[in-house]
N, C-alpha and C positions, 0 to 999 in steps of 0.2 A: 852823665858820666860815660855812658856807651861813644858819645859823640866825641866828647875831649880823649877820650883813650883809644876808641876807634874797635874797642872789643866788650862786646855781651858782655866776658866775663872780669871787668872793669873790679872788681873788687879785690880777683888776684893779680892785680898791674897796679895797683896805687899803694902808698904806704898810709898804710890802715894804722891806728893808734894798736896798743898789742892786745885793748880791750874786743875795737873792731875786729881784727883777726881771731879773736876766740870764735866773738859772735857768729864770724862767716863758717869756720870751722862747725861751730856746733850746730849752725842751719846745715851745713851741708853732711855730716854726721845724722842728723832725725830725717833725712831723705832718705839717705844709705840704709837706713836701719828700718825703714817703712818698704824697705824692697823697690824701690822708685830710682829711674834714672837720676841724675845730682846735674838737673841743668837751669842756666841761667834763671829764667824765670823762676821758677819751684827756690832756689837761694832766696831769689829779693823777696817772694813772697813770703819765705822762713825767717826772715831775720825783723827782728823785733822793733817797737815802734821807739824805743830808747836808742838802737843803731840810727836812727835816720836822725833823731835830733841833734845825737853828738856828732854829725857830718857838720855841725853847726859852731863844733869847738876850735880853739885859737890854730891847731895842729893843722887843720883843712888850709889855712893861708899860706902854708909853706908851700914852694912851685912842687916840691915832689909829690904830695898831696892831692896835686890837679884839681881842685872843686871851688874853691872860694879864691877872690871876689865874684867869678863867673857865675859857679852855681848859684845863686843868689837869685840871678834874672831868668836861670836856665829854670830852675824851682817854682819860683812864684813869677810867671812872666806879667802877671798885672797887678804888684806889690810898687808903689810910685817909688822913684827912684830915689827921693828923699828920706824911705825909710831904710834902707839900704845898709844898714849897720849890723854886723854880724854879731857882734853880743845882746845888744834886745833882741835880734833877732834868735838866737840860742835862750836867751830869757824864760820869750813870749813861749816856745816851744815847752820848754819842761815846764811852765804852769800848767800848759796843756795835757802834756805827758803826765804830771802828778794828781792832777784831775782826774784823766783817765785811768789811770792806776788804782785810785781811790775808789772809780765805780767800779771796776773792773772785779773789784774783791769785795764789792759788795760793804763799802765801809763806809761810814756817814758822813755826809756830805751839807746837811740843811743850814748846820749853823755855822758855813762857810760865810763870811761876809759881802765876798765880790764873787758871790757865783753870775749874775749877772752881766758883770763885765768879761770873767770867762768867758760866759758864752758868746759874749759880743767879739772877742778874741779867735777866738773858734771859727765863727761864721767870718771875719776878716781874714783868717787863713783859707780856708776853703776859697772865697771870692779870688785870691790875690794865687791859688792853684787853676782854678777855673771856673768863673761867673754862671756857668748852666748848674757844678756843681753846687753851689751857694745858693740859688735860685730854689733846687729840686729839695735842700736843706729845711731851708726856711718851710715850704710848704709840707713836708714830713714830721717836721719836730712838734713835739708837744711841749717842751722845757716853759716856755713863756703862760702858760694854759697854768701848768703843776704847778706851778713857782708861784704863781702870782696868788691859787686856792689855799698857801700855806700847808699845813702838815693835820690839818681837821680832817681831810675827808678822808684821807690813811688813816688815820689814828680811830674814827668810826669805826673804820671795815676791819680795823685789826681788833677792835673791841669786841664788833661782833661778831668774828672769827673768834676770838677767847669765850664769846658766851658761850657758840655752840657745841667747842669742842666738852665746855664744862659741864653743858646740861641746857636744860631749860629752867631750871630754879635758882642759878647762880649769875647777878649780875657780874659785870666786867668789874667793877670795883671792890669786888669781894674776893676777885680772884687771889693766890696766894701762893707761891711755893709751900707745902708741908714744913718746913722747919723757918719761914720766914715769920718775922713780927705780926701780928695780928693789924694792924693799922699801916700795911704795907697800902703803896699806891695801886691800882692799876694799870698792866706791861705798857699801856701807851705812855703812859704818864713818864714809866722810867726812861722808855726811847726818847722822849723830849727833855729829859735833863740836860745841862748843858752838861759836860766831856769836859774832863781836868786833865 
């Protein structure tokens, strides 16, 4: 964007949706308000990972917009030009985004069905941002290791994190809240119910 507008601060030269403009506003508001200069960089580093995926929505194709078809190849320079569709590509993005959000807050994730093609999703954006990043990815992650152990060797160390917090005379299956049924399960057991 700095290249198409020809200015750093590219965010107040484009017409932003009026969601976008909140967002730039309230990045450059928690700057203001941390006692910090409010310059370029410090914005794009404030504005949230949902701002960059909606640069992805139908509004960015308008010319006063500036960003799409362009940004596309300016974005992902080694995404093949075949995929090149701005709505999968805004798709692919908030699967990514609502995954992220999901770990983010700490909310469960196992008995997603295609967490595996996410990931494979994932590592395809990062490749199609930059090949060394994707690269440095792969050899850092653990997803492929966790994923593939299932939910046994957590569910162990959280049992035997319940034994010790209980004592040493109380297995993990006896454990109980005080006013819950007597043939209650144990906590592992409840985290691995399936979610209605």
């Amino acid at each position: 964007m700095v290249a198409e507008t020809g200015s750093q601060t590219w965010y107040d030269n484009v017409a932003l949706t009026p969601w976008g403009l909140r967002e730039v506003g309230k990045a450059k508001a928690n700057i203001a308000n941390a006692d910090r200069p409010v310059t370029p960089g410090r914005v794009i580093a404030e504005l949230q990972f949902g701002f960059w995926t909606a640069m992805f929505e139908s509004h960015f194709e308008q010319p006063n917009a500036r960003f799409l078809p362009k940004g596309i190849k300016a974005t992902f320079p080694h995404m093949p030009k075949s995929l090149h569709r701005r709505k999968t590509i805004k798709g692919d993005l908030d699967k990514i985004r609502k995954l992220r959000n999901r770990i983010f807050h700490h909310e469960r994730i196992i008995h997603w069905k295609d967490l595996t093609q996410q990931h494979g999703l994932i590592l395809d954006f990062l490749g199609w941002l930059n090949h060394d990043l994707a690269e440095m990815a792969k050899i850092i992650e653990t997803f492929p290791k966790i994923y593939a152990s299932g939910t046994q060797p957590f569910l162990d160390r959280l049992d035997g994190h319940i034994a010790a917090m209980a004592g040493p005379s109380v297995a993990p299956a006896q454990i109980s809240t005080p006013d819950a049924p007597k043939n209650d399960p144990p906590a592992s057991a409840v985290l691995t119910a399936p979610q209605k």
